[in-house]
N, C-alpha and C positions, 0 to 999 in steps of 0.2 A: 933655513937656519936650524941648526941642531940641537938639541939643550943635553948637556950633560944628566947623568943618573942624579950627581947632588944638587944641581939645579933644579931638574923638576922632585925633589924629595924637599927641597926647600918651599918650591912652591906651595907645595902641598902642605906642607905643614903651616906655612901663610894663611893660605885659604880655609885650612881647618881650625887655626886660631880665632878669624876673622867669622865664622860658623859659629865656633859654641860660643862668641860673644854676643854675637844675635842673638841665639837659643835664650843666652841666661838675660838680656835686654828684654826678648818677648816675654819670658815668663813673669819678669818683674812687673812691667805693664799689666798684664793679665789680670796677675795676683791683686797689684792695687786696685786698679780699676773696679773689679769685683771687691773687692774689699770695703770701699769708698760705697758703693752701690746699699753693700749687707750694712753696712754704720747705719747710713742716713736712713735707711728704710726704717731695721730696730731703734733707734733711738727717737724715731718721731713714734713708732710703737708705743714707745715708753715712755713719749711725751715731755721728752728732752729735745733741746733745740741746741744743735751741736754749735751755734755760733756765740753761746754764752760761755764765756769766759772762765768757770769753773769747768761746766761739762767738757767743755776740749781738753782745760787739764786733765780731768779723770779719764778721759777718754784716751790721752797722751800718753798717760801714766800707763794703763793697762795694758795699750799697745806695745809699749815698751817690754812689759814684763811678758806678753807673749812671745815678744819675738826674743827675748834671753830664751826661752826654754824651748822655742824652734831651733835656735843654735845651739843650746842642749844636747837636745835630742839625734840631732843629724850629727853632732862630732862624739857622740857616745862611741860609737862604732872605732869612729877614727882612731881615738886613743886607746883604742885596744880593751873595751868593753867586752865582756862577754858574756851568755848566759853560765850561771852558777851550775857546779856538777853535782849529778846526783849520786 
């Protein structure tokens, strides 16, 4: 069986779709996973018990506001940020 040049360029582009969804699937895992890990460790540091009902909210609260300025930071670029000229 033969496959056309746009078939296997489809293909390909299937497979490379179906790739960087893994990639960004794995890293989310990753990222929480360790995340979840550094929480509970720090907060029993700090002698907070993250299943009280305040501290989740605060804890809700702050993760929130980090990840606003992860989104921040990473579309800086995108909308055409740029260093200031000298």
């Amino acid at each position: 069986m033969k496959i056309t040049k746009s078939q296997l360029r489809r293909i390909i582009r299937e497979e490379k779709a179906r790739l960087t969804e893994q990639a960004a699937a794995g890293a989310y895992n990753d990222v929480k996973d360790t995340m979840l890990q550094l929480l509970d460790k720090e907060l029993t540091r700090l002698g907070h018990d993250r299943t009280d009902a305040e501290v989740a909210e605060d804890v809700a609260s702050a993760l929130e506001d980090i990840a606003s300025e992860v989104r921040r930071q990473a579309d800086a670029p995108a909308r055409g940020w740029e260093e200031p000229r000298r």
